[in-house]
FIKOLZA-1660 file (N, C-alpha, C; in steps of 0.1 Angstrom, whole numbers, plus 5000, padded with zeros to 4 digits):
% residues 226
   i   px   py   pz ch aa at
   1 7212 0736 8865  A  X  N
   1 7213 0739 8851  A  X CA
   1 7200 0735 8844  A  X  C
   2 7196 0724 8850  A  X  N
   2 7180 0719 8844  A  X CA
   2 7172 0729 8842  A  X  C
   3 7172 0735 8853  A  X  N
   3 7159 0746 8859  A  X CA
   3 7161 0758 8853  A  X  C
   4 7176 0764 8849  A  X  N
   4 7179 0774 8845  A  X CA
   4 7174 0773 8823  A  X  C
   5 7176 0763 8824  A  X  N
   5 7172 0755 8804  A  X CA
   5 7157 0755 8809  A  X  C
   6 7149 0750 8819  A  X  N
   6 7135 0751 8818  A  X CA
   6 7131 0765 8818  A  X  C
   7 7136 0775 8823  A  X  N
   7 7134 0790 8826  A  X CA
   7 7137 0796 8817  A  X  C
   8 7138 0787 8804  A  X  N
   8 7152 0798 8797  A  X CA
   8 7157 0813 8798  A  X  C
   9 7162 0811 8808  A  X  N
   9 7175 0815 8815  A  X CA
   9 7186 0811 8803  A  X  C
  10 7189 0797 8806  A  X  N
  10 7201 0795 8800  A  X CA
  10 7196 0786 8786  A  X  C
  11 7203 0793 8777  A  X  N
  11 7199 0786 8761  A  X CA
  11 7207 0779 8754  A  X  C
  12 7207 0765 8748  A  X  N
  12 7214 0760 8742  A  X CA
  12 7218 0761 8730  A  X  C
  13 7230 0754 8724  A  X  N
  13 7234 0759 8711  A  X CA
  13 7222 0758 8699  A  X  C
  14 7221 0759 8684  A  X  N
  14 7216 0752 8676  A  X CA
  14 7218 0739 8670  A  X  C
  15 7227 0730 8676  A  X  N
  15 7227 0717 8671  A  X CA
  15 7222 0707 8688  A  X  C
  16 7214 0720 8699  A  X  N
  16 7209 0710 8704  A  X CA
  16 7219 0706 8719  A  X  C
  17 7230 0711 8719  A  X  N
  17 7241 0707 8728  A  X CA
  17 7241 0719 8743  A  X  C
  18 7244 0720 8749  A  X  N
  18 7249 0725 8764  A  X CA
  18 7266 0732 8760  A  X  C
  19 7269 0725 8761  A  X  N
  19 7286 0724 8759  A  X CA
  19 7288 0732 8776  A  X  C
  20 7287 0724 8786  A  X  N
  20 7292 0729 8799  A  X CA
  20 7308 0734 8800  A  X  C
  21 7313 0729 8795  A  X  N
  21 7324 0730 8795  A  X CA
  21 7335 0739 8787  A  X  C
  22 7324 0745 8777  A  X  N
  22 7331 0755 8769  A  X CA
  22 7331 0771 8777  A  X  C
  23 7343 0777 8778  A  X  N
  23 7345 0789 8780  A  X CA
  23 7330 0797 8778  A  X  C
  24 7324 0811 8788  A  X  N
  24 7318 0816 8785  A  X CA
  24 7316 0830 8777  A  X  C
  25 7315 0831 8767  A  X  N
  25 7316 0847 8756  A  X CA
  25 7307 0856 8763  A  X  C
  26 7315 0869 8765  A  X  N
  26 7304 0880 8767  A  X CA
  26 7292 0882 8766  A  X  C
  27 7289 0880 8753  A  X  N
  27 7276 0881 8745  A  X CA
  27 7264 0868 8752  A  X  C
  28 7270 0863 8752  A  X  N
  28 7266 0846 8767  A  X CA
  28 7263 0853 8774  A  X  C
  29 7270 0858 8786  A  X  N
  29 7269 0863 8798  A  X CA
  29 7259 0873 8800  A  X  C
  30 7262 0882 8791  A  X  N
  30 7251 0892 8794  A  X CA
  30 7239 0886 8788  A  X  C
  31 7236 0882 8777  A  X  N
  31 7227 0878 8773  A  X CA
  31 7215 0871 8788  A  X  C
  32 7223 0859 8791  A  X  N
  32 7217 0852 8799  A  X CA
  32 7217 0861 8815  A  X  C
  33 7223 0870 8817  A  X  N
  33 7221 0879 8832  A  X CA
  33 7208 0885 8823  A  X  C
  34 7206 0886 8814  A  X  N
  34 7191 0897 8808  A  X CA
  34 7185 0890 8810  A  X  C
  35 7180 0875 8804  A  X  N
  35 7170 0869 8803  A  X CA
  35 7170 0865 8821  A  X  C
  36 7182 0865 8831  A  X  N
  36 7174 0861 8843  A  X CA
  36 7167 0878 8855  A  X  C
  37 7173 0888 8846  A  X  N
  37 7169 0902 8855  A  X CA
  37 7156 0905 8851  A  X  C
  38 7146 0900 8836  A  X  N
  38 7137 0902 8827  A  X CA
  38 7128 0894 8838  A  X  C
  39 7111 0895 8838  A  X  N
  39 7107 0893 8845  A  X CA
  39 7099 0879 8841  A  X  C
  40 7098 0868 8852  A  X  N
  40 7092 0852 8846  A  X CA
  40 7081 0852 8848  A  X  C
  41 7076 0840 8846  A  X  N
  41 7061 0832 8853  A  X CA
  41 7066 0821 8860  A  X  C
  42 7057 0822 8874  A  X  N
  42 7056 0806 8875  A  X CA
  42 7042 0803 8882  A  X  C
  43 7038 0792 8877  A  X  N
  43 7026 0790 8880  A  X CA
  43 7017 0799 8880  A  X  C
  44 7016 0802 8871  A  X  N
  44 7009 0821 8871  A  X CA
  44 7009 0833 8879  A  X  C
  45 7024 0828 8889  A  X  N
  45 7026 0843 8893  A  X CA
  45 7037 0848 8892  A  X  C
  46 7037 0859 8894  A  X  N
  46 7046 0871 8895  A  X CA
  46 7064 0865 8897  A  X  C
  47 7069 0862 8899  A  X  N
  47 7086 0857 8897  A  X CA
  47 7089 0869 8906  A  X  C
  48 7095 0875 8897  A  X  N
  48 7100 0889 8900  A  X CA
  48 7088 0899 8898  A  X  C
  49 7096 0913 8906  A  X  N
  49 7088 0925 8904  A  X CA
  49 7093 0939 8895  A  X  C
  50 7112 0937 8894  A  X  N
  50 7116 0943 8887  A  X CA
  50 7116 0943 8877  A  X  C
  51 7116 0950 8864  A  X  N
  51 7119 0951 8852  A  X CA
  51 7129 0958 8851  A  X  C
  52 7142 0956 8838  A  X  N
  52 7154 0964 8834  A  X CA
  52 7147 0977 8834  A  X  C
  53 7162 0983 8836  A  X  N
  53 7156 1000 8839  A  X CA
  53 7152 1006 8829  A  X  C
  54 7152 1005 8815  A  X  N
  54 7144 1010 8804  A  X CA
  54 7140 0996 8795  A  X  C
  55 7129 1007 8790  A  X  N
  55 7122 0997 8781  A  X CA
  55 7127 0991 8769  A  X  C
  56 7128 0976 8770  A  X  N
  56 7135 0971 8757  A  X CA
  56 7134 0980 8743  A  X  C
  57 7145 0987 8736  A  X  N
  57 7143 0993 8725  A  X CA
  57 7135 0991 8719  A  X  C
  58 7126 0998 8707  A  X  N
  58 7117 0993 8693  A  X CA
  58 7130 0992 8682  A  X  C
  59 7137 0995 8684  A  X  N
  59 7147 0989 8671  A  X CA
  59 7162 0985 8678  A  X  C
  60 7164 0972 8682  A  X  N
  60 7174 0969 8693  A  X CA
  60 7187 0970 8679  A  X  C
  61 7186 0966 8666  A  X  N
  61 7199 0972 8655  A  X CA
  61 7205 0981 8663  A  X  C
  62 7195 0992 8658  A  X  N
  62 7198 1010 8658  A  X CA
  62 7207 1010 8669  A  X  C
  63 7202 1007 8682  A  X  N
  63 7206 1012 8691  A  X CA
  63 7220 1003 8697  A  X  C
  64 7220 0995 8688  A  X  N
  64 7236 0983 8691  A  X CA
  64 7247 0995 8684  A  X  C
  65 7243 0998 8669  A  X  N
  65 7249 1008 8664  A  X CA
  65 7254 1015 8667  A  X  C
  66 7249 1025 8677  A  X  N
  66 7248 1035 8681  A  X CA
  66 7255 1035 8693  A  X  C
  67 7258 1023 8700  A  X  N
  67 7263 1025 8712  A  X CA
  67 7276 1013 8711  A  X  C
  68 7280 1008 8701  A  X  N
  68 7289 1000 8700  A  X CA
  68 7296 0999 8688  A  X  C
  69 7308 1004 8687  A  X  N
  69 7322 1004 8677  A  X CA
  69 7318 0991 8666  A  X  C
  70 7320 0975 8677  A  X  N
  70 7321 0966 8669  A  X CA
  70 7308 0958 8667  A  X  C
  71 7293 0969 8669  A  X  N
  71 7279 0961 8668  A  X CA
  71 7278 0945 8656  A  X  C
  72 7285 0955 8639  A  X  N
  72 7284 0944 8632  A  X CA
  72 7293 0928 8639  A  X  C
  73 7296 0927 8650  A  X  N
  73 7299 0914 8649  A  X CA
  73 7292 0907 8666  A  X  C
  74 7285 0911 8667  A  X  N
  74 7268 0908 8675  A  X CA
  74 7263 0901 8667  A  X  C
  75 7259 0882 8669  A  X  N
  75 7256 0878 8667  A  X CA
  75 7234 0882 8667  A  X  C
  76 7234 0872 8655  A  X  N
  76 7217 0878 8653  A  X CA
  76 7209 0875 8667  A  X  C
  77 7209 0861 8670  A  X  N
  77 7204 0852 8685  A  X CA
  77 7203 0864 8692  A  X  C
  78 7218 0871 8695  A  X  N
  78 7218 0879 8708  A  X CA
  78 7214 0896 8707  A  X  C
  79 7208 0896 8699  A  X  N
  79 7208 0912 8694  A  X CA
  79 7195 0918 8704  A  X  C
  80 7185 0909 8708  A  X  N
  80 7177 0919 8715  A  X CA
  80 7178 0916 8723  A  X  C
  81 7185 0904 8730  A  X  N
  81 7193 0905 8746  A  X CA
  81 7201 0920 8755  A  X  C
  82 7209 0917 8742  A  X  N
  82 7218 0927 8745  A  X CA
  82 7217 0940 8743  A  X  C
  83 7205 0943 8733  A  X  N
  83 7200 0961 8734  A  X CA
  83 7196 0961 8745  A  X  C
  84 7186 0948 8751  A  X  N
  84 7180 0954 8761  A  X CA
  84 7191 0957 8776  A  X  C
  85 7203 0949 8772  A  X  N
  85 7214 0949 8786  A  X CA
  85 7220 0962 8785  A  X  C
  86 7218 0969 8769  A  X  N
  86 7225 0978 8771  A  X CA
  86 7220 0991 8775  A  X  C
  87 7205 0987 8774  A  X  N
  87 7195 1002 8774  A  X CA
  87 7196 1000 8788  A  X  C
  88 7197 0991 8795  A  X  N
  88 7196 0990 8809  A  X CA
  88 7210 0992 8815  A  X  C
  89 7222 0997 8806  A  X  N
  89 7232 1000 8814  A  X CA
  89 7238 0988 8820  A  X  C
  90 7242 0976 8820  A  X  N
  90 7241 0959 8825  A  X CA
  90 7254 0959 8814  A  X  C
  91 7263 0967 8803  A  X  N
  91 7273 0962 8797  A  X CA
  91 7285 0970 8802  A  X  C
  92 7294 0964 8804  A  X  N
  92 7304 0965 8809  A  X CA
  92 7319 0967 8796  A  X  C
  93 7327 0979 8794  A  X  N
  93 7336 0979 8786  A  X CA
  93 7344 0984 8789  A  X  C
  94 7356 0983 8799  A  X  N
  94 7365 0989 8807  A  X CA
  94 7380 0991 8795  A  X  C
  95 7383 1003 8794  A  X  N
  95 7382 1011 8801  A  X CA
  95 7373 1022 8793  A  X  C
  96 7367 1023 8782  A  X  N
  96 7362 1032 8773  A  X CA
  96 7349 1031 8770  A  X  C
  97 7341 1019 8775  A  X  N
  97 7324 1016 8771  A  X CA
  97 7321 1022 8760  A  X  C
  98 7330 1015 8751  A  X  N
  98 7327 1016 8732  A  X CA
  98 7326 1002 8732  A  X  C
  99 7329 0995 8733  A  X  N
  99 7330 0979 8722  A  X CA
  99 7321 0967 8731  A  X  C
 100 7315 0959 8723  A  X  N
 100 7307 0946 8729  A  X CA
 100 7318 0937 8734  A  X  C
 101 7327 0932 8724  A  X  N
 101 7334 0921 8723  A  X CA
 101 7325 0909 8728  A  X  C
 102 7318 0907 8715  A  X  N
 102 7306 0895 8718  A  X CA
 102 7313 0882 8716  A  X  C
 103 7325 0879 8712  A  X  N
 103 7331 0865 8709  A  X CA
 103 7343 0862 8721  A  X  C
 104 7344 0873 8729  A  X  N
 104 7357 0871 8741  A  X CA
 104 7350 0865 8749  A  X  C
 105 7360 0858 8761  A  X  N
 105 7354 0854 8768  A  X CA
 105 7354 0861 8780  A  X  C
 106 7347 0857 8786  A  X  N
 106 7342 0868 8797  A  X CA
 106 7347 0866 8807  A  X  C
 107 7359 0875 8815  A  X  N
 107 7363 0871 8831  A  X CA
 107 7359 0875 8839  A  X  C
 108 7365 0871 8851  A  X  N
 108 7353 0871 8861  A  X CA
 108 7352 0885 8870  A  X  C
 109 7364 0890 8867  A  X  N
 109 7364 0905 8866  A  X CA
 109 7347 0915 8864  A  X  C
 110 7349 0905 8847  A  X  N
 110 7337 0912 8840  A  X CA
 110 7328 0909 8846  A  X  C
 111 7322 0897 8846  A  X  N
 111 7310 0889 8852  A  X CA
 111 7309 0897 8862  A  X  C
 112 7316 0902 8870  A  X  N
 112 7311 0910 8887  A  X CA
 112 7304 0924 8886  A  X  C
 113 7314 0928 8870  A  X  N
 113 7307 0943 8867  A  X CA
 113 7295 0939 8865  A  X  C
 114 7291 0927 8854  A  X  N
 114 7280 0931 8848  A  X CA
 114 7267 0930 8862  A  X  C
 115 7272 0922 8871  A  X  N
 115 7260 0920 8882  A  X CA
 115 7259 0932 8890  A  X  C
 116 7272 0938 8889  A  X  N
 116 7270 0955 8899  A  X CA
 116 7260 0959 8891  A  X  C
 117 7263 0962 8876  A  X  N
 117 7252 0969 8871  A  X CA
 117 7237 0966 8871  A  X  C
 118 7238 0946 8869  A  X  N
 118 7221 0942 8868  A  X CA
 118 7217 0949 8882  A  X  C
 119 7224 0946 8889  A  X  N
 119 7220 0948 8908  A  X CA
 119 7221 0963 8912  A  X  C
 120 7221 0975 8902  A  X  N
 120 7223 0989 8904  A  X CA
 120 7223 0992 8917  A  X  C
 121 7239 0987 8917  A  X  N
 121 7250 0984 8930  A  X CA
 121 7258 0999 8923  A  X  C
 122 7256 1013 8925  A  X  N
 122 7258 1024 8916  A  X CA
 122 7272 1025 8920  A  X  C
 123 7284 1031 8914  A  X  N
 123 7295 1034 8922  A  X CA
 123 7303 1025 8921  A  X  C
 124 7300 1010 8915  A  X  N
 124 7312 0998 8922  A  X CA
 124 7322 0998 8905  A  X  C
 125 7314 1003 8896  A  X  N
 125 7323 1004 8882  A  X CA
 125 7320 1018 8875  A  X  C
 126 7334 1023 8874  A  X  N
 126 7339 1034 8867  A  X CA
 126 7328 1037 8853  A  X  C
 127 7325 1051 8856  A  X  N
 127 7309 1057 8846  A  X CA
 127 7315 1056 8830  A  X  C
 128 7326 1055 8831  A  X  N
 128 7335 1055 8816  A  X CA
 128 7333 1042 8811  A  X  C
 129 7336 1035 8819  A  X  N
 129 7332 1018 8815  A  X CA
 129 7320 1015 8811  A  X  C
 130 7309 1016 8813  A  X  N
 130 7297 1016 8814  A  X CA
 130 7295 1019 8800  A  X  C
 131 7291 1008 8792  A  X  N
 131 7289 1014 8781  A  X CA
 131 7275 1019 8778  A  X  C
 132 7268 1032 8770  A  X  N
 132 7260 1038 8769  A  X CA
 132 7258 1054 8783  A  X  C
 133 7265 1050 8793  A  X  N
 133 7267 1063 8802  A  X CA
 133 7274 1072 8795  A  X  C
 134 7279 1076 8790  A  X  N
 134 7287 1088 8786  A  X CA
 134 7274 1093 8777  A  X  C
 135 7267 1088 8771  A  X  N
 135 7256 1093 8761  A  X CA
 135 7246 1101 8771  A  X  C
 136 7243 1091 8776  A  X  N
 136 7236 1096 8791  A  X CA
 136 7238 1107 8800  A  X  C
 137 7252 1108 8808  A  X  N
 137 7256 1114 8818  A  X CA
 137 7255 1129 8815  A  X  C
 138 7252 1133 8806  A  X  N
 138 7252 1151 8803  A  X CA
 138 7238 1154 8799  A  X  C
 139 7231 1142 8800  A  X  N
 139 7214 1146 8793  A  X CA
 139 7210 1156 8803  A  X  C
 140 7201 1161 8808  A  X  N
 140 7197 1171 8813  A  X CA
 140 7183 1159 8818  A  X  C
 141 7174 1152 8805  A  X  N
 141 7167 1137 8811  A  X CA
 141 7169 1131 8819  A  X  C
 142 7187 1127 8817  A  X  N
 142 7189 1116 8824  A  X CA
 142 7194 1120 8838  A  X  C
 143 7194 1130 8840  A  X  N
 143 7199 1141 8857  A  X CA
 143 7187 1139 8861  A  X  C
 144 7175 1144 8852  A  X  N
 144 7165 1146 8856  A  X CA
 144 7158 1133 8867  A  X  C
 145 7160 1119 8859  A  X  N
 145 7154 1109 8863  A  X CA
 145 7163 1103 8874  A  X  C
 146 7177 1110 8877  A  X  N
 146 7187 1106 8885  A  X CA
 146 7181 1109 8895  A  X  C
 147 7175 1123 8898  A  X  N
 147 7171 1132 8907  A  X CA
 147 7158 1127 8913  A  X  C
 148 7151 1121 8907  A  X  N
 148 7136 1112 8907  A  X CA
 148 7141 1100 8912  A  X  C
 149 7149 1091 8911  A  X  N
 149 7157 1081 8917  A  X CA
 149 7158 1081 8930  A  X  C
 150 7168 1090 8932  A  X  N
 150 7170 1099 8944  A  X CA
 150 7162 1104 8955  A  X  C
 151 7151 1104 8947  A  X  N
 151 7139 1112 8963  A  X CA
 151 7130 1098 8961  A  X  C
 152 7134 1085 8953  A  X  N
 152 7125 1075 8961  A  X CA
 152 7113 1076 8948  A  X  C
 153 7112 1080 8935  A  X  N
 153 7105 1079 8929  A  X CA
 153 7107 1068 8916  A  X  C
 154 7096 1066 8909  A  X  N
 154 7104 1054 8898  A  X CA
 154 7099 1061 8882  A  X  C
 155 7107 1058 8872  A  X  N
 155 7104 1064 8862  A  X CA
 155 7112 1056 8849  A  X  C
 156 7109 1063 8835  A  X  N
 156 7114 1052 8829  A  X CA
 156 7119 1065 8814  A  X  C
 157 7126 1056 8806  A  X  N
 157 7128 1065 8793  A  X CA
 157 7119 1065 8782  A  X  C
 158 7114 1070 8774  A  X  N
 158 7105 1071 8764  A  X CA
 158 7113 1060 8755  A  X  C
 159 7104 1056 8744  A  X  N
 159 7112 1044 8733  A  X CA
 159 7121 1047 8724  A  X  C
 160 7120 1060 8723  A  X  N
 160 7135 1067 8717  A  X CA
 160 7142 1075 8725  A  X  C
 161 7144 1068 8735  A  X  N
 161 7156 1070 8745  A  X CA
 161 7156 1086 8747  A  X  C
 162 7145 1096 8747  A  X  N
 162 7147 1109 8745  A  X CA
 162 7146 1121 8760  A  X  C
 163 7131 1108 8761  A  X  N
 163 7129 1116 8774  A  X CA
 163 7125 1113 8791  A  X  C
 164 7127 1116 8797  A  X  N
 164 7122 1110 8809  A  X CA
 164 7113 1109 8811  A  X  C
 165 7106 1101 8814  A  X  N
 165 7086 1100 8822  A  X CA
 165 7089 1094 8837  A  X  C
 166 7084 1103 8844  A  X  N
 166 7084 1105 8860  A  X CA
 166 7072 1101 8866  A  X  C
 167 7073 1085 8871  A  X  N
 167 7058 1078 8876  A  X CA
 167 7050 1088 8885  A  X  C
 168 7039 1090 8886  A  X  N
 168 7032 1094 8891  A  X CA
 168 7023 1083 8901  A  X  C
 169 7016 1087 8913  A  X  N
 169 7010 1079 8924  A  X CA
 169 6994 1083 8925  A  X  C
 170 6985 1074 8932  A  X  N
 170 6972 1074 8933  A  X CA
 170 6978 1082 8952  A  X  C
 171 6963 1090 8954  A  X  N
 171 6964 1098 8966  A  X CA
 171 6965 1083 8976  A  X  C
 172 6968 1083 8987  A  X  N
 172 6971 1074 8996  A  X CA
 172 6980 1059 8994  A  X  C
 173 6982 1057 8982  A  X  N
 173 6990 1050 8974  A  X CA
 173 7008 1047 8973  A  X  C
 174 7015 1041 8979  A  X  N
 174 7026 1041 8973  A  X CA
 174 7028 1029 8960  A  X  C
 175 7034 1036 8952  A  X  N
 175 7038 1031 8942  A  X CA
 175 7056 1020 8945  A  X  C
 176 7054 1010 8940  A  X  N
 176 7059 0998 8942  A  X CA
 176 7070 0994 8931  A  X  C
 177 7063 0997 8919  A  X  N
 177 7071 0987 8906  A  X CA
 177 7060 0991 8898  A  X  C
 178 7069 0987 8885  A  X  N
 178 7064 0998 8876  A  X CA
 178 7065 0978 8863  A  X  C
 179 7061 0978 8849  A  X  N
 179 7056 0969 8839  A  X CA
 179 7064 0972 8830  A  X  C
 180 7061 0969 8816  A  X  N
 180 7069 0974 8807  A  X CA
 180 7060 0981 8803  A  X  C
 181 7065 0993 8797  A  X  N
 181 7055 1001 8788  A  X CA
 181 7055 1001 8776  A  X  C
 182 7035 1000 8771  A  X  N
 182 7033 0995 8757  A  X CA
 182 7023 1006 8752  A  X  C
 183 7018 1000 8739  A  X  N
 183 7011 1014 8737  A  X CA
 183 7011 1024 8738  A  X  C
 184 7001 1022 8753  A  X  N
 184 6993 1036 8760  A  X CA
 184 6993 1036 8772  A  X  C
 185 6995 1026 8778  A  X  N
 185 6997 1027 8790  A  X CA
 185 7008 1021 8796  A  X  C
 186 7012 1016 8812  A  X  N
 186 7023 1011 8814  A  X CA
 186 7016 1006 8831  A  X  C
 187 7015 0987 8829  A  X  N
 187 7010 0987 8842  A  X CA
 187 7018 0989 8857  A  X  C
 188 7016 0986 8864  A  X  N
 188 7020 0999 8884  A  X CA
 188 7013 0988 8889  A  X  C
 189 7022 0988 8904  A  X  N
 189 7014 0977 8917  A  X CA
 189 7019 0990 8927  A  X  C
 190 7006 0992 8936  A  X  N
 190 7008 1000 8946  A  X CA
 190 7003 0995 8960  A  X  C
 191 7008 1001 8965  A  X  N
 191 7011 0996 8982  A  X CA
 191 7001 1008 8991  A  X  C
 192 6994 1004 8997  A  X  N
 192 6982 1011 9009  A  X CA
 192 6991 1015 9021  A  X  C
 193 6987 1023 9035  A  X  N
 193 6990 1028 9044  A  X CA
 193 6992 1010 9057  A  X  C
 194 6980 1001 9050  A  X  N
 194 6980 0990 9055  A  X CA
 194 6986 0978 9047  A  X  C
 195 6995 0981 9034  A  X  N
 195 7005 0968 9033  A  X CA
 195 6995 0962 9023  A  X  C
 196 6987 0967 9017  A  X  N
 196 6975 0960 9010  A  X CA
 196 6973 0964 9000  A  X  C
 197 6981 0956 8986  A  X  N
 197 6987 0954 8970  A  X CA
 197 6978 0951 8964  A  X  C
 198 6975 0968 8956  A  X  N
 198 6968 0965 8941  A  X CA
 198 6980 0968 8931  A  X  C
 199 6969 0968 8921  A  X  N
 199 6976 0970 8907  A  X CA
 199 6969 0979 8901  A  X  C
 200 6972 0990 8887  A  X  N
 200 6968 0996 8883  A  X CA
 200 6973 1000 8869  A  X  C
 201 6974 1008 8863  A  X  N
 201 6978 1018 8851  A  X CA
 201 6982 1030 8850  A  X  C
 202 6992 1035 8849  A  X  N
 202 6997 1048 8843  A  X CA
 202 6999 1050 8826  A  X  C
 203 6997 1059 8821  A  X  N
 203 6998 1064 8809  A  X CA
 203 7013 1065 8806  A  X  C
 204 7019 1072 8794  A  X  N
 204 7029 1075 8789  A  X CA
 204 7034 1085 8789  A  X  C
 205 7028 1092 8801  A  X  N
 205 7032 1105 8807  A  X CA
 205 7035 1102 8824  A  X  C
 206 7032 1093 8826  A  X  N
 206 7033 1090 8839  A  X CA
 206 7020 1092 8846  A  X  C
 207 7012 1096 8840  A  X  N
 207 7002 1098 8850  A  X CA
 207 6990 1084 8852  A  X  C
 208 6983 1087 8864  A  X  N
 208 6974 1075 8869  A  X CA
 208 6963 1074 8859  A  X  C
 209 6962 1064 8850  A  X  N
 209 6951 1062 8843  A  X CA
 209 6941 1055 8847  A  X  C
 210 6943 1039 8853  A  X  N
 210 6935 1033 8858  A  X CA
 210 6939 1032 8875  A  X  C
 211 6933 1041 8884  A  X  N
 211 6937 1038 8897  A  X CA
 211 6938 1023 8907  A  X  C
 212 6943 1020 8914  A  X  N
 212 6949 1007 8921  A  X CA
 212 6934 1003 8922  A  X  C
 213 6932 0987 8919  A  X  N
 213 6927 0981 8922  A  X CA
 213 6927 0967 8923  A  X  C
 214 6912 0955 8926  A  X  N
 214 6918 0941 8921  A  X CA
 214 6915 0935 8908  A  X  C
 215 6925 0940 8898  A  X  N
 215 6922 0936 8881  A  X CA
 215 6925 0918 8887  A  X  C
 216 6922 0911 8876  A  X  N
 216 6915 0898 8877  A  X CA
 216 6935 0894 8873  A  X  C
 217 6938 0885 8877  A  X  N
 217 6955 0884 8878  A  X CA
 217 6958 0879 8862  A  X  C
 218 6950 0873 8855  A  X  N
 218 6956 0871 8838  A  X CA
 218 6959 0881 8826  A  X  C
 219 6946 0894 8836  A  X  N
 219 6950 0905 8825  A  X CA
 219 6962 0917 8833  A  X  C
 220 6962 0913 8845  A  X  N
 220 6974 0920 8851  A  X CA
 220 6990 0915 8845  A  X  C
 221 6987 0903 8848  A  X  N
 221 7002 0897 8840  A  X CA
 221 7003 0897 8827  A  X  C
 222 6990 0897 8818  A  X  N
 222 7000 0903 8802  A  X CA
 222 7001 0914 8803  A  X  C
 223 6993 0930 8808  A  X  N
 223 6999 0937 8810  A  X CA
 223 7014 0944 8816  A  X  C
 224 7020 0934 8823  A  X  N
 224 7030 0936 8832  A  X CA
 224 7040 0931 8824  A  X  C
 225 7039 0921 8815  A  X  N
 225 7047 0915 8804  A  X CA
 225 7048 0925 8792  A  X  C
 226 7032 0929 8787  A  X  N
 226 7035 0935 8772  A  X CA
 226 7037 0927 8762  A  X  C
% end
């Protein structure tokens, strides 16, 4: 629990307390599965390699709105936790994936969905549940980037959720993991024929802007952060 408060991972109330013992709220749960699927540091490297599957919203409000009945009672703390749990498909609302219910407490039921989803374990919870899939599941984008999924490619949504961008690769290069994307670009770690990891840049089209190489590791990891 130490290490999880030093990681913040796990965040304490405002008067300073833990409270282990109190029941855990939705809005808790996912919150804190985001902040541990979101990518860390330690000791200046790399933690993880994944990033949630889209890019934290530019207006995480709008998109609570937009995808949730009862947004107005989304506490402020957790509002860009949970756009970003939601843009990444990580919220769980059985049976109709309308409502947050940020003040319930979370069973353990729930808790399993929400990990199927962090863990895009596809298939283990009903696409109705899922809250923000139904918006999704008819896009002709989101087929598109299904289909890119599918053949082993990685790709991400534009910032207004509109369009698909389909990673693109350096000749001899496999592409590995993908950064958050900022700006203009979006940093990429790619993998050689011999197992031998650079890092690079793609644009906001997907295409290779700075080809794989060895960038100096400080400006790789704020780029990888954003």
């Amino acid at each position: 629990m130490r290490l999880a408060y030093q990681k913040r991972i796990l965040i304490g109330y405002p008067d300073n307390t833990l409270r282990p013992d109190r029941p855990i709220s939705r809005a808790e749960a996912i919150a804190i599965l985001y902040n541990l699927s979101s990518p860390k540091f330690d000791d200046g490297d790399l933690r993880e390699w994944d990033l949630p599957r889209f890019p934290l919203p530019d207006n995480p409000e709008r998109l609570l709105t937009e995808q949730f009945e009862d947004a107005a009672k989304i506490p402020n703390w957790a509002k860009p936790s949970l756009a970003g749990a939601a843009a990444g498909f990580m919220v769980v609302d059985y049976p109709q994936g309308k409502n947050m219910r940020p003040k319930n407490d979370a069973t353990r039921a729930e808790a399993a969905a929400f990990l199927c989803q962090a863990a895009e374990l596809d298939g283990l919870v009903p696409v109705a549940a899922v809250v923000g899939m139904r918006k999704f599941t008819q896009s002709p984008e989101w087929q598109r980037l299904l289909r890119a999924r599918a053949e082993g490619k990685l790709g991400w949504f534009d910032t207004q959720r509109q369009v698909a961008v389909i990673a693109q690769t350096a000749p001899g290069w496999k592409l590995l993991s993908l950064g958050k994307p900022q700006e203009n670009r979006v940093a990429a770690w790619f993998e050689d024929a011999n197992q031998v990891q650079k890092s690079g840049f793609l644009d906001l089209q997907g295409r290779v802007r700075s080809p794989p190489s060895s960038m100096p590791q400080a400006i790789f990891q704020k780029a990888w952060l954003g």
